[in-house]
C-alpha positions in Angstrom: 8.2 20.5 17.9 8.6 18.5 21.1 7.3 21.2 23.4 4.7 22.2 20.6 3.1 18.4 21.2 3.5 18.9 24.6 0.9 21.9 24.5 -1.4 19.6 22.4 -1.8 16.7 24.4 -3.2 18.6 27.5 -5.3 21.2 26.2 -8.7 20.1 27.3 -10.5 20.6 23.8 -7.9 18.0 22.3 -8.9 15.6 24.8 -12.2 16.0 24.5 -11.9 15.6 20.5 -9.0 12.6 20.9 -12.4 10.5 22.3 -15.1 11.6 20.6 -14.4 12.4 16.9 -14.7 8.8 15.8 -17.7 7.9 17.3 -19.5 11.0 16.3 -18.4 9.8 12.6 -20.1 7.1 13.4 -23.2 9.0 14.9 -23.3 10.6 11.7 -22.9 7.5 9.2 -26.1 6.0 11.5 -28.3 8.9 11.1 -27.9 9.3 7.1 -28.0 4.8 6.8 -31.5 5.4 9.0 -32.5 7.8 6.7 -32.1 6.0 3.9 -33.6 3.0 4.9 -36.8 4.4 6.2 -37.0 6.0 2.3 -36.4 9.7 3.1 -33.4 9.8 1.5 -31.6 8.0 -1.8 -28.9 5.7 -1.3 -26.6 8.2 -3.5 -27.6 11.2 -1.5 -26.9 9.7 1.5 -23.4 8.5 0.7 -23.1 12.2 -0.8 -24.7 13.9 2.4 -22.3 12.1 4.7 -19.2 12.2 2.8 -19.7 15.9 2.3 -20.0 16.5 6.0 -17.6 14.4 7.6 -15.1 16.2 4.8 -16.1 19.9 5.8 -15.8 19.0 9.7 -12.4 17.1 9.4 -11.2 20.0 7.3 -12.1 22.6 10.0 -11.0 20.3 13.3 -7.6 19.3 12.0 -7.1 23.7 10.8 -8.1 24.7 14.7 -6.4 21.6 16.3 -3.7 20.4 14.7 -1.8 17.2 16.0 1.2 17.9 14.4 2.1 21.3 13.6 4.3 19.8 11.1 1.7 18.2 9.3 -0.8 21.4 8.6 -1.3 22.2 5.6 -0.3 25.8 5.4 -0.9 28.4 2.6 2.5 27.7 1.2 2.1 23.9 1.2 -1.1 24.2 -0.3 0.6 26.3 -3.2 3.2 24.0 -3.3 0.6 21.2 -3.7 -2.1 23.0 -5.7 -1.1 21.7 -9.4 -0.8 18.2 -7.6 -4.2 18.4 -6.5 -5.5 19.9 -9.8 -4.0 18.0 -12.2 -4.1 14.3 -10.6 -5.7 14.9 -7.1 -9.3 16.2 -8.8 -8.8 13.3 -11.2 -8.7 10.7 -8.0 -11.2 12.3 -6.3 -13.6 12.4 -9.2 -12.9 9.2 -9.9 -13.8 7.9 -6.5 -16.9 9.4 -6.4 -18.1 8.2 -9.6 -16.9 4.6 -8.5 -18.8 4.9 -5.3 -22.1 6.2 -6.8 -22.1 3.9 -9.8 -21.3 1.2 -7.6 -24.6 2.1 -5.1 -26.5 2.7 -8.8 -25.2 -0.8 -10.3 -26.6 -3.0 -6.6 -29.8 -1.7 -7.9 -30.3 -4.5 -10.6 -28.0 -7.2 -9.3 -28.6 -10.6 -7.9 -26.0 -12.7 -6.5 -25.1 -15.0 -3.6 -25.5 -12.0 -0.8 -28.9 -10.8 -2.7 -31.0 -12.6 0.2 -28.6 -12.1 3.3 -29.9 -9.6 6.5 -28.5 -6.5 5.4 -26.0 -6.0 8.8 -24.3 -9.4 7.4 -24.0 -8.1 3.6 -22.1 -5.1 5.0 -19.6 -7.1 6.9 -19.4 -9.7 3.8 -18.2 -6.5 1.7 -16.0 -4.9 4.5 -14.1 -8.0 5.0 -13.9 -9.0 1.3 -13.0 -6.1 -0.3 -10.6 -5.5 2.8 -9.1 -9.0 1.5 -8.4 -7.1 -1.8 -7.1 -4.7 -0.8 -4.9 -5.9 1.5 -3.6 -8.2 -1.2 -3.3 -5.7 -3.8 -2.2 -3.0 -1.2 0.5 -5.3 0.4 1.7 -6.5 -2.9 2.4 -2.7 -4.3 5.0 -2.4 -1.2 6.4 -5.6 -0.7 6.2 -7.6 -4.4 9.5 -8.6 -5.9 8.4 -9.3 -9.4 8.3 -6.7 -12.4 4.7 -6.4 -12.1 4.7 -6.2 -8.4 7.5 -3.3 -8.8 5.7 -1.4 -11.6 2.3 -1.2 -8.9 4.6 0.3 -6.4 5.2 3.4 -9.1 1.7 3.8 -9.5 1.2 4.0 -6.2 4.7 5.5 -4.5 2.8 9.1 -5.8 0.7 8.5 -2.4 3.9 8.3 -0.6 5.9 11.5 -1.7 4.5 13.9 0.8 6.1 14.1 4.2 2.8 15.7 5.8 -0.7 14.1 6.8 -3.8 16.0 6.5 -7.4 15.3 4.7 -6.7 17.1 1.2 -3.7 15.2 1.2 -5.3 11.4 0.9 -6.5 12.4 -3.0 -2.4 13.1 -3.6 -1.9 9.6 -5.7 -1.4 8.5 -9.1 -5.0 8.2 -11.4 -3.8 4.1 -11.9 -3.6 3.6 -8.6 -6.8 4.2 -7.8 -8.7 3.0 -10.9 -6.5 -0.6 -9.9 -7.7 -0.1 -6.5 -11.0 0.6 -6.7 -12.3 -2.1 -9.7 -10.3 -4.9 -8.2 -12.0 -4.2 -4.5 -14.7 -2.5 -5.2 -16.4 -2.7 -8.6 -15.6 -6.4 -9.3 -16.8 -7.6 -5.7 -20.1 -5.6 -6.0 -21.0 -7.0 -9.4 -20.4 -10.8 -8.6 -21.4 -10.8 -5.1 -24.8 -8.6 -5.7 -25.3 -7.1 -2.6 -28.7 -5.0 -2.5 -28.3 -1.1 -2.7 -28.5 0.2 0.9 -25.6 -2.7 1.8 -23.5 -0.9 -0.5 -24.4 2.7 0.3 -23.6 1.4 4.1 -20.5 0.2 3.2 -19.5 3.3 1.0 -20.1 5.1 3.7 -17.7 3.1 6.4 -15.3 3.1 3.5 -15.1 6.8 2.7 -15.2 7.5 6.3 -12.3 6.0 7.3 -10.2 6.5 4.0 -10.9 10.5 5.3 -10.2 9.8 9.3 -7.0 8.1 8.7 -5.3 11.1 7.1 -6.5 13.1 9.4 -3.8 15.3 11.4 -6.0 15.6 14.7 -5.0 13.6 17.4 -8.2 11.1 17.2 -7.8 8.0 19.5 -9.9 4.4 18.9 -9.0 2.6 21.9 -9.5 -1.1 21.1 -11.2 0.0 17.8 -7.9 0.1 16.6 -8.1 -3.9 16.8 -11.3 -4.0 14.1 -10.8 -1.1 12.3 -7.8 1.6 10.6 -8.0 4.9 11.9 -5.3 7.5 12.2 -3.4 5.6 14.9 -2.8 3.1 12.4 -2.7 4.5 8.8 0.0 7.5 10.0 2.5 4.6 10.5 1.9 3.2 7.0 3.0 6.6 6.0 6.4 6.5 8.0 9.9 6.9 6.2 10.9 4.0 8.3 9.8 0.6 6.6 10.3 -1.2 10.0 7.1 1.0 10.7 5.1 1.6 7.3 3.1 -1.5 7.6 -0.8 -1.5 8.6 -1.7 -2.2 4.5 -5.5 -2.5 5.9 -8.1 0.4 4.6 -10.9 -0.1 6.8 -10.5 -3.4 8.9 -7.3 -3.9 10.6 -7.9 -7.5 11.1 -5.8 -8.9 7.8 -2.7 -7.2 9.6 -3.2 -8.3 12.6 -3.6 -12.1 11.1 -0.2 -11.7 8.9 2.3 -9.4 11.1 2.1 -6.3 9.4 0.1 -4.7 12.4 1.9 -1.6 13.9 0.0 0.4 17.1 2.0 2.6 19.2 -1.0 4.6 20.8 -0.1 8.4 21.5 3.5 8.3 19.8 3.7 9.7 16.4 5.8 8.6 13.4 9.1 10.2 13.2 8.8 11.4 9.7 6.3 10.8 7.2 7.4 10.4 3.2 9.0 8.1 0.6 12.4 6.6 2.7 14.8 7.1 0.2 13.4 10.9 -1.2 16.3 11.2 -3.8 14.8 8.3 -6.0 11.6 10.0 -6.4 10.8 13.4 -7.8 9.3 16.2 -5.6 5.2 15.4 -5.3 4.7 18.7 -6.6 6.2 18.0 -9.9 3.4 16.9 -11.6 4.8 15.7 -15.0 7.4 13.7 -13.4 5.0 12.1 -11.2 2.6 11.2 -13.5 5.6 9.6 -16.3 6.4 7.4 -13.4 4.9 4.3 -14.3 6.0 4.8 -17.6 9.6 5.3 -16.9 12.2 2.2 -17.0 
């Protein structure tokens, strides 16, 4: 595995892709926002156009250059993972996407307190609020002592299970966890704050990017990005067996765990293992009955 890494690290089309794959997400979100707001294209169909893109191209990068071989999803640990992705994973993912393109539909008609803002400053006032949140909610799942802060953590330990990273693998989750998630950051903030519809397809758009880049098993470096936003420096650690290191509760902005100590960077090292830390308390991912009766379980 050592020796394997090794290889990565200096083969020249790694390096080139280590620098350039967030930026050129970026390049990418730009082109469809421009787009939109010059009235070629529909708020929805640029979220849509941009989502479906940056999905297809991390899908292909992270087959031909792995970061971790132990990571890749492989035809067997796609079999293993198939009724997971099926049964709950589809669910997630169709949930997201309804949330998301009900949420640009629903700025259509509001009028709130961010109505009137520039629309650069009503992006970053839904970043950082709904990264407030989330960080709340996100942090309390993992960390909460009460019985309601313990019964979030089953709804959203499901996310935890697998001991790999790769793209398909961020819809592997519970359905609760991201209904919770996404009315309590997403829906709820929209509706009271009323930001106008391309603020909201913008922010989508940042949003869905990096909820794709940080379970992304290529070897993509932010620099002093990593300071601002979560990436797949960051969000790997959150996925470590080792709690010391399975912090970095941030979705988009990293700025919340920088401001409360639960900010974790080690730039080109890679989490030990990946997965629940103690394995025998949870069943296998795969299982999808069991996972879904946790919440329901005493």
């Amino acid at each position: 595995m050592i020796q394997s890494t090794q290889i990565h690290q200096t083969d020249m089309p790694r390096i080139i892709l280590r620098w350039t794959i967030y930026p050129l997400s970026w390049s990418i979100i730009a082109f469809f926002f421009w787009r939109m707001t010059e009235g070629v294209i529909e708020p929805q169909a640029a979220w849509g156009a941009t989502t479906a893109i940056l999905f297809v191209t991390y899908l292909f990068l992270e087959t031909v250059f792995p970061y971790q071989d132990r990571w890749k999803m492989t035809w067997r640990s796609f079999w293993s993972d198939f009724k997971h992705m099926v049964v709950n994973g589809a669910s997630i993912a169709i949930v997201n996407a309804g949330l998301a393109y009900a949420s640009i539909a629903l700025s259509a008609d509001l009028n709130g307190p961010a109505a009137r803002l520039p629309i650069w400053l009503q992006i970053i006032l839904a970043l950082v609020i709904f990264e407030a949140c989330h960080y709340t909610v996100h942090r309390s799942m993992h960390e909460g002592r009460t019985r309601l802060n313990k019964w979030l953590w089953t709804v959203h330990a499901p996310h935890h299970l697998p001991d790999k990273l790769y793209v398909l693998m961020h819809v592997v989750g519970h359905p609760i966890n991201q209904i919770l998630l996404q009315i309590v950051v997403l829906v709820l903030p929209i509706w009271l704050m009323g930001y106008s519809q391309h603020a909201i397809a913008g922010y989508v758009m940042i949003t869905g990017m990096h909820g794709l880049i940080s379970h992304f098993n290529v070897d993509v470096r932010m620099g002093w990005m990593n300071y601002i936003f979560v990436g797949t420096e960051l969000h790997r650690y959150h996925h470590s067996s080792d709690l010391r290191d399975a912090k970095n509760f941030g979705a988009t902005l990293s700025i919340f765990d920088q401001m409360f100590g639960t900010f974790v960077y080690k730039p080109g090292v890679a989490p030990a293992d990946l997965g629940a830390a103690n394995t025998s308390l949870y069943p296998y991912y795969g299982d999808i009955v069991k996972v879904l009766k946790m919440p329901f379980r005493k």
